[in-house]
C-alpha positions as CSV (number, residue, x, y, z in Angstrom):
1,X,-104.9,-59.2,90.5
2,X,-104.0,-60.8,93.7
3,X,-106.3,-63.7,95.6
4,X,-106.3,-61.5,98.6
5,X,-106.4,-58.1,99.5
6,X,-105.3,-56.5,103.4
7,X,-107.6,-53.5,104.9
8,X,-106.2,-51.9,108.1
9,X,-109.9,-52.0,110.2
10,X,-108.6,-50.7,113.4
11,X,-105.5,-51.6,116.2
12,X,-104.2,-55.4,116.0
13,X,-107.2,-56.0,113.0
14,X,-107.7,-56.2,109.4
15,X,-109.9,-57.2,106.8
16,X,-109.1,-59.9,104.2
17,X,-110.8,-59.5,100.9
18,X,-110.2,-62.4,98.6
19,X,-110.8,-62.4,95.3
20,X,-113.0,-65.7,94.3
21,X,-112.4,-65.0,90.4
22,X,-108.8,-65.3,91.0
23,X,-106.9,-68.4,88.9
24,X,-105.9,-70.1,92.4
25,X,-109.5,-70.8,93.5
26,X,-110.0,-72.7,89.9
27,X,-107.4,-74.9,90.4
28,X,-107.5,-75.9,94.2
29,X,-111.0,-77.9,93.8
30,X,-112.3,-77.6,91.2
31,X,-116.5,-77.2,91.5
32,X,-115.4,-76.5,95.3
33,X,-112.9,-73.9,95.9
34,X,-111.0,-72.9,99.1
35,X,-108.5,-71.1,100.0
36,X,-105.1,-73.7,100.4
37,X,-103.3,-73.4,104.4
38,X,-100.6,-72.3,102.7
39,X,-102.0,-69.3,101.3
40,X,-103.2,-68.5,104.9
41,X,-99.7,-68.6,105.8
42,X,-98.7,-66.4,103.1
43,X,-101.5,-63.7,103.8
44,X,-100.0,-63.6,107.7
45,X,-96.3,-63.5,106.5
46,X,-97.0,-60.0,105.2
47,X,-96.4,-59.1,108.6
48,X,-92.9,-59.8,108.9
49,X,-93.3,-63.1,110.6
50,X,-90.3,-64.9,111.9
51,X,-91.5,-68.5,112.1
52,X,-94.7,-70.3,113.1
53,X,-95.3,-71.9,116.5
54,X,-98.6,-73.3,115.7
55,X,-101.3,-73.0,112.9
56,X,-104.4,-75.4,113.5
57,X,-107.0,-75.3,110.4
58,X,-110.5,-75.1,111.9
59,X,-113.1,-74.8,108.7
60,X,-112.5,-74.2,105.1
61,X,-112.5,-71.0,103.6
62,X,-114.7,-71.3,100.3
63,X,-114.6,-67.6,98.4
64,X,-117.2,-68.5,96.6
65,X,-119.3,-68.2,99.8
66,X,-116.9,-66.1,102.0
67,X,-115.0,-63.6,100.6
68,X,-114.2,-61.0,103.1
69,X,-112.8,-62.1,106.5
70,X,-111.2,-60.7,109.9
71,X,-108.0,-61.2,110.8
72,X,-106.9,-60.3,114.5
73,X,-103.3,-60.3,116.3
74,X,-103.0,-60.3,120.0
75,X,-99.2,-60.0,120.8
76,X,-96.9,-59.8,124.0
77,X,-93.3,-58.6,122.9
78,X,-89.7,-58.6,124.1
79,X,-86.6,-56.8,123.0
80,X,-85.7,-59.4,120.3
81,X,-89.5,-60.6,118.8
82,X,-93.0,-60.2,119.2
83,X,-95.3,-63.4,120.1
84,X,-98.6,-63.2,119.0
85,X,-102.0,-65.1,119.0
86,X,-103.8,-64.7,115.6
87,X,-107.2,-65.7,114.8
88,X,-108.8,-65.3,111.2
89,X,-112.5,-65.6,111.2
90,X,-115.6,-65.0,109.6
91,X,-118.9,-63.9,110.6
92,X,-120.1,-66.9,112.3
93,X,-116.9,-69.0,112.7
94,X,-113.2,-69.3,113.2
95,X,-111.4,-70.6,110.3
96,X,-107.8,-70.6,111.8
97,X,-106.2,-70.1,115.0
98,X,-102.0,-69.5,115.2
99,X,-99.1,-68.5,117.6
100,X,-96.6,-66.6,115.4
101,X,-93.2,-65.0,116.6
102,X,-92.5,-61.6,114.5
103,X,-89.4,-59.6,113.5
104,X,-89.3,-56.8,116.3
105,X,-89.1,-53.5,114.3
């Protein structure tokens, strides 16, 4: 089983389910688990992301206490790729904030 699953909520917005019993979270921290910037990155690349502009780490994402967040794109697009704004949050706070240029399909 994977340490994250996507959910299409509604136009530009999804919900990230991770998976706290995955192996990952027992061996980033042990005792205090979160989920690694890198892993962020990889949740967002299943969008078909290009590169990465920006991609600032607010708050720590601890599955133990947060396992489903929101992930939102805002995007402006061009003939060639499509800029966007992404935010991935939880109920009470942001937990990363990133510019991403996309593969225009």
């Amino acid at each position: 089983m994977n340490y994250f699953q996507l959910e299409k909520a509604e136009e530009s917005k999804y919900v990230v389910r991770l998976n706290p019993e995955h192996i990952l979270y027992q061996a980033h921290f042990p005792n205090f688990a979160i989920l690694p910037g890198s892993c962020i990155s990889e949740i967002i690349k299943e969008f078909r992301l290009r590169s990465v502009k920006t991609m600032k780490f607010i708050q720590p994402i601890c599955p133990d206490e947060i396992s489903t967040l929101q992930l939102s794109f805002t995007q402006q697009s061009s003939e060639e790729q499509t800029n966007v704004k992404a935010t991935l949050r939880g109920e009470e706070c942001i937990f990363c904030k990133s510019d991403l240029i996309f593969v225009q399909e």
